[in-house]
N, C-alpha and C positions, 0 to 999 in steps of 0.2 A: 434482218427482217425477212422472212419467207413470206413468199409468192400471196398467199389471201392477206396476211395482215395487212401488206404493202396493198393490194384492190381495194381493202375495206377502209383505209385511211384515204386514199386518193377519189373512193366515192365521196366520202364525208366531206373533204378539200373541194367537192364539186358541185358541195350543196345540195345531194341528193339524200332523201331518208332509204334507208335500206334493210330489207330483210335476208340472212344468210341462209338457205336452203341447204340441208344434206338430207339425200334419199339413197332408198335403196339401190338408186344406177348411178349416182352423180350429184353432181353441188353446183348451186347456181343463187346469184344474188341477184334477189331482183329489189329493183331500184325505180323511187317515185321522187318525180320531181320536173325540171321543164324538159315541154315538148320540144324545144328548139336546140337541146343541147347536140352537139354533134358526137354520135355514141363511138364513132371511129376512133377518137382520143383512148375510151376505154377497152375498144375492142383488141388494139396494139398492146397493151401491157401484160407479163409476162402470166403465165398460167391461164390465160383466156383463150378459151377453146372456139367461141362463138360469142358474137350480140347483135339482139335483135332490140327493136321497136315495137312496144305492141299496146293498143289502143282499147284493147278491149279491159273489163272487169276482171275478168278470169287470163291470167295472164300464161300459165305452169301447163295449163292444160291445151292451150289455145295450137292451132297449127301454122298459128304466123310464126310460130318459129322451129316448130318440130314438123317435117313437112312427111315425112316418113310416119307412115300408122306404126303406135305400140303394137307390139308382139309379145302377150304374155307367157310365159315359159314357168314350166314346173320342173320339179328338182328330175322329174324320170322324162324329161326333155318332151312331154305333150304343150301343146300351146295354142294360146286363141289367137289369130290372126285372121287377115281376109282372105287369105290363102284355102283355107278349109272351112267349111260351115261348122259353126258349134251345137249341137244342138243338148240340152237340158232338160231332163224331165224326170217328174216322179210326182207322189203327191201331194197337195195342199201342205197335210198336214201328217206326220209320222203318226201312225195309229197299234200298229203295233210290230212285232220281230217276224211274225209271218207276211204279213206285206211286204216290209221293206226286201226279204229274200226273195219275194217272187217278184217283183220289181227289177232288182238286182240281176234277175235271171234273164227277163225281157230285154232288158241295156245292153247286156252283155251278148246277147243274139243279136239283135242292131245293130253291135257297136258304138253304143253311146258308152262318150266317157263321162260324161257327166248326171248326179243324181239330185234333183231338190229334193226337198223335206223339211216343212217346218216343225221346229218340237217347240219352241216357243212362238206362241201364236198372237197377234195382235188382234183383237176383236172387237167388232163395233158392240155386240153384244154381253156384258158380262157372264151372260149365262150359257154362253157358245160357248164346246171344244176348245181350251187355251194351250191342248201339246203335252207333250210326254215329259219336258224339262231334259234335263240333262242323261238320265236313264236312256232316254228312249234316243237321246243322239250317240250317245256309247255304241249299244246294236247297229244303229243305225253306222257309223263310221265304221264300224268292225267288218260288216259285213261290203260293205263300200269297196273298201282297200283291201282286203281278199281278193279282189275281182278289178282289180283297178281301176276302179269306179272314182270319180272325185266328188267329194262330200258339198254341196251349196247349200248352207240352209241360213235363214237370219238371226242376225244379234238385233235385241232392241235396246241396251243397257252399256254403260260403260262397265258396270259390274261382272259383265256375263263372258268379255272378253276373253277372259285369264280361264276360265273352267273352260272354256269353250274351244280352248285352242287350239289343242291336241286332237281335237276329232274333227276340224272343220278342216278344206283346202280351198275353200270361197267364203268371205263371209259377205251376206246379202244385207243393205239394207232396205227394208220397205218404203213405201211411199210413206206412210205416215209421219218416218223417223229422217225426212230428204233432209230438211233441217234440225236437224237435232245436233248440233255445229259441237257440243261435246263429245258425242258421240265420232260424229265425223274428223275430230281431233286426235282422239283416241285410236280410234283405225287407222289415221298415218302413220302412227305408233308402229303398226302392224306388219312384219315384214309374209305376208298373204295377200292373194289378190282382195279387193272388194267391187263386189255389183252392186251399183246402186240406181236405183228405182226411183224415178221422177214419181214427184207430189201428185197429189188428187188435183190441187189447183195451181201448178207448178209450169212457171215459163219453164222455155228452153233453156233461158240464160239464169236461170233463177239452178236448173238442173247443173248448168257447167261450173257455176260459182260455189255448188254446194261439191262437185270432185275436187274442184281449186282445194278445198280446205282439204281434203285428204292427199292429195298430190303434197302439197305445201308440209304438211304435218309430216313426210317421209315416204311416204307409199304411191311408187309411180303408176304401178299397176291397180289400174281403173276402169273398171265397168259401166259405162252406160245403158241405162236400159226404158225404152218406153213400154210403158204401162198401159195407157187410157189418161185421160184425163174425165173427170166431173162435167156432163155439161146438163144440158137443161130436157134432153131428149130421153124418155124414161124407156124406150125400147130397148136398150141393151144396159149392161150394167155400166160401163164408161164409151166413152169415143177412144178409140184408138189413134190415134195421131199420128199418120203414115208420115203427115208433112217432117213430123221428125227426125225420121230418120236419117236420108239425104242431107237435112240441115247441121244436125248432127256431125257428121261422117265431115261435112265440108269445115265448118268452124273449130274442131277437135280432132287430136291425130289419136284419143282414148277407141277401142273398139266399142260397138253401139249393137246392143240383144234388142230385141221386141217379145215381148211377154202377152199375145194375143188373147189366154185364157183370160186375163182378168181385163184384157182389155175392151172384147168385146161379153163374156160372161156369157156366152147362151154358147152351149158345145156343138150346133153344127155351122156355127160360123168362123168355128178358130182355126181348123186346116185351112178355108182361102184365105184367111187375113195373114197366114202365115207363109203363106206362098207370096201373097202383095208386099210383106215385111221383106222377105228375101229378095225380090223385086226390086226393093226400094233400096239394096244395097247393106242390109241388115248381117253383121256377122254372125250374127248367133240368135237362137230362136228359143226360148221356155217355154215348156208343157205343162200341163198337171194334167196325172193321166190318175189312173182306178183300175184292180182289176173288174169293181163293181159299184161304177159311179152314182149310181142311186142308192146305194150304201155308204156312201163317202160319208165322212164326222163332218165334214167342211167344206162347200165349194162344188159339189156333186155335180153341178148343173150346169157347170164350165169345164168337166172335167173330160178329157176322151177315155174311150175302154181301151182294154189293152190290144183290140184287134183294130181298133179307130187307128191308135196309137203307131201298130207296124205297117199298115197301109201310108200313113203321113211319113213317118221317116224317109219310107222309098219314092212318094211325090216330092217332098223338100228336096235332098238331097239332086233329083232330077232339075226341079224348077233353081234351083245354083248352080247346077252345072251348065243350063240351059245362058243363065244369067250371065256367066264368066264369056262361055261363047260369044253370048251376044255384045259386051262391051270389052272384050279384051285388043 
């Protein structure tokens, strides 16, 4: 009998129900059943690397037992940690092959490796801009990876997975889609990272249960990201939820973005909320930028120009390094 059969019989012998987890870094059974048993029994038998106790809902994700922050890593050795600030931008929505190359061209002066884009657009309006489709993500990834650019744009479908694959290097989900628990099944599938985007009315723990099911599904690498949340205040287009992120950071060892454009939705308030996200211990920050935001198809009025755009890179990047100083 090798090492898991022999764990997985002496769970059952112990009266616990159990899930067996294999992901892309590792395999772990996590087991429900009494709070009183002494897990030391388990933690001695052969092939057991580690056991923890953990009390919360979201158990895969949680830092009571991974105390070390993920470090996400790509095949050409770039990676998201708190090591380095990540920063993400591009626009709304993919509008066409001349944008995206002068976008492209902009990142690549900054030095940003990463580019949003949505071509499939979820819209409150049916008669809104819904994206280029798959067309327009083709160009769109083509000219990406020319430049070493890493492609984020979002899936809303489990159908869209499979065409989608080969041009994405992030796939996003929207707040819309936080529970869409098929969707989020499917994506553990996925050996790719995923960002995903807290709900419009969406606890904290409501956010870490919805990475649980992509963690659990296969895929460690996980994105947290606040958004805004719905409130009742019609001055801006959501509340930004700073209290997030810190809470975040503390109960999850997953890295944690702040997405200010749509958080706070009026463009000269998303450079300081995005210097207070980094503040707040934010690994990574998303933009939607324009080279002519009152042109935008989508979102124009949350979006910075591209000279907003290179001014804030070099405040950010300053206000994190400010930040590192100040708490290292």
């Amino acid at each position: 009998m090798d090492d898991k059969t022999f764990l997985l019989e002496k769970i059952k012998l112990e009266g616990f129900k159990y899930r067996y987890i294999e992901t892309n870094r590792n395999s772990y059974a996590v087991c429900m059943g009494n709070d009183d048993y002494d897990i030391r029994k388990l933690g001695n038998l052969p092939g057991i690397k580690d056991v923890h106790f953990i009390d919360d809902s979201y158990v895969l994700v949680s830092r009571m037992w991974r105390t070390q922050d993920t470090v996400i890593e790509f095949p050409d050795g770039l990676t998201i940690s708190r090591d380095e600030l990540t920063i993400v931008a591009g626009p709304c929505s993919v509008e066409s092959e001349e944008q995206v190359v002068e976008t492209v061209t902009l990142l690549k002066q900054k030095g940003v490796r990463f580019m949003r884009g949505g071509v499939f657009k979820p819209r409150s309006s049916p008669y809104s801009f819904r994206g280029l489709g798959i067309d327009g993500l083709k160009f769109f990834s083509k000219h990406c990876r020319d430049n070493n650019i890493k492609v984020v744009t979002e899936v809303m479908d489990n159908s869209q997975i499979e065409k989608m694959y080969d041009y994405v290097d992030v796939f996003q989900v929207g707040a819309r889609n936080m529970q869409n628990f098929d969707l989020l099944d499917a994506l553990g599938k996925v050996d790719k990272p995923v960002l995903l985007k807290r709900g419009l009315s969406a606890t904290l723990d409501e956010l870490l249960s919805s990475a649980e099911y992509v963690f659990s599904g296969g895929n460690e690498d996980v994105i947290l990201c606040e958004r805004g949340v719905r409130g009742f205040d019609k001055t801006f287009r959501n509340t930004l939820d700073l209290n997030a992120i810190p809470y975040l950071k503390e109960k999850s060892h997953l890295p944690v973005f702040c997405d200010p454009s749509h958080g706070v939705g009026v463009r000269q308030y998303v450079e300081v909320m995005a210097m207070a996200a980094i503040m707040a211990n934010a690994d990574g920050i998303m933009l939607e930028i324009h080279s002519t935001p009152e042109k935008a198809l989508s979102d124009g009025f949350q979006t910075l120009s591209f000279n907003e755009f290179a001014d804030s890179v070099r405040r950010m990047r300053k206000t994190y390094n400010f930040r590192k100083s100040l708490f290292s």
